[in-house]
N, C-alpha and C positions, 0 to 999 in steps of 0.2 A: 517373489513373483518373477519368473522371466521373463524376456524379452520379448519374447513368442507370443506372451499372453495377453501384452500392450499390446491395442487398439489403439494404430498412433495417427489413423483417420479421423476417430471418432474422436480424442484427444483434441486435433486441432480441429475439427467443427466446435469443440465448447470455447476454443481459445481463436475463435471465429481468424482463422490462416487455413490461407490456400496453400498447401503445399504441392511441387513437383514429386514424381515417385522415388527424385535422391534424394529428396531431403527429409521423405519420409523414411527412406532406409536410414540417414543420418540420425534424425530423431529416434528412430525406434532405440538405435545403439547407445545413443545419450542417456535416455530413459531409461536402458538396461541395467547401464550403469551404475546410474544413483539408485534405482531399486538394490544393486548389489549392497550399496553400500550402506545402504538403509538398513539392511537384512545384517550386515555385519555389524551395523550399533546395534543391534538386537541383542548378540551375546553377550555384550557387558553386563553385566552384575552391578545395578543399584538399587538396590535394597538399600534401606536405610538412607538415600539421596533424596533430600525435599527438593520437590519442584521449584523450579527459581524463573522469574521472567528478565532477570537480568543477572548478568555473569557478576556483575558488581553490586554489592545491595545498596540501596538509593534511600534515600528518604525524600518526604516532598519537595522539589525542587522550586517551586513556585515563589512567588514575592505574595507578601500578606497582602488580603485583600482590605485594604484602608481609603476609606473616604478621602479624596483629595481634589485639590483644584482643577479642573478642565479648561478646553478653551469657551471661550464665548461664542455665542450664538452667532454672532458679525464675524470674530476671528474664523469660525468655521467656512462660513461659506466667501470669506476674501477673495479668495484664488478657484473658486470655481466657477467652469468656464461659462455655463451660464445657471442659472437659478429666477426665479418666481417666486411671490408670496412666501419668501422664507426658505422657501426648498430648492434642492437640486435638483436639475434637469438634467435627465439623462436618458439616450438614446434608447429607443425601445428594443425589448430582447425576444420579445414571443412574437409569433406570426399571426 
């Protein structure tokens, strides 16, 4: 894709930016770019390369999910700054 073909208006309406008309020429030229370069990982040849989502293979990284001690229902709410009938009080977030 060229340069030419970016729509780098309507690009940044979906990436909700105002842009001045240089930084739309900037933009356009950035984008040109990476399309170029996009288009040139095109010619490599991978055949036979299995899709990988990590350059290093992983296995689960996670700690086992194991039943264990928590704090108390008191410990919990110790340091909170204020609480009722058991619960946390906290400022309201909807209007």
């Amino acid at each position: 894709m060229a340069s030419a073909e970016i729509d780098v208006k309507y690009v940044a309406h979906l990436a909700r930016l105002a842009l001045t008309p240089d930084e739309e020429k900037q933009l356009g030229a950035q984008l040109g770019s990476i399309l170029g370069y996009i288009e040139k990982l095109r010619e490599l040849d991978v055949t036979g390369v299995e899709p990988t989502a990590h350059a290093v293979p992983m296995v689960n990284v996670t700690r086992a999910d194991e039943i264990r001690e928590s704090l108390s229902h008191e410990d919990a709410l110790r340091n909170a700054p204020r609480q009722a009938n058991g619960l946390f009080i906290v400022p309201k977030v909807v209007e």
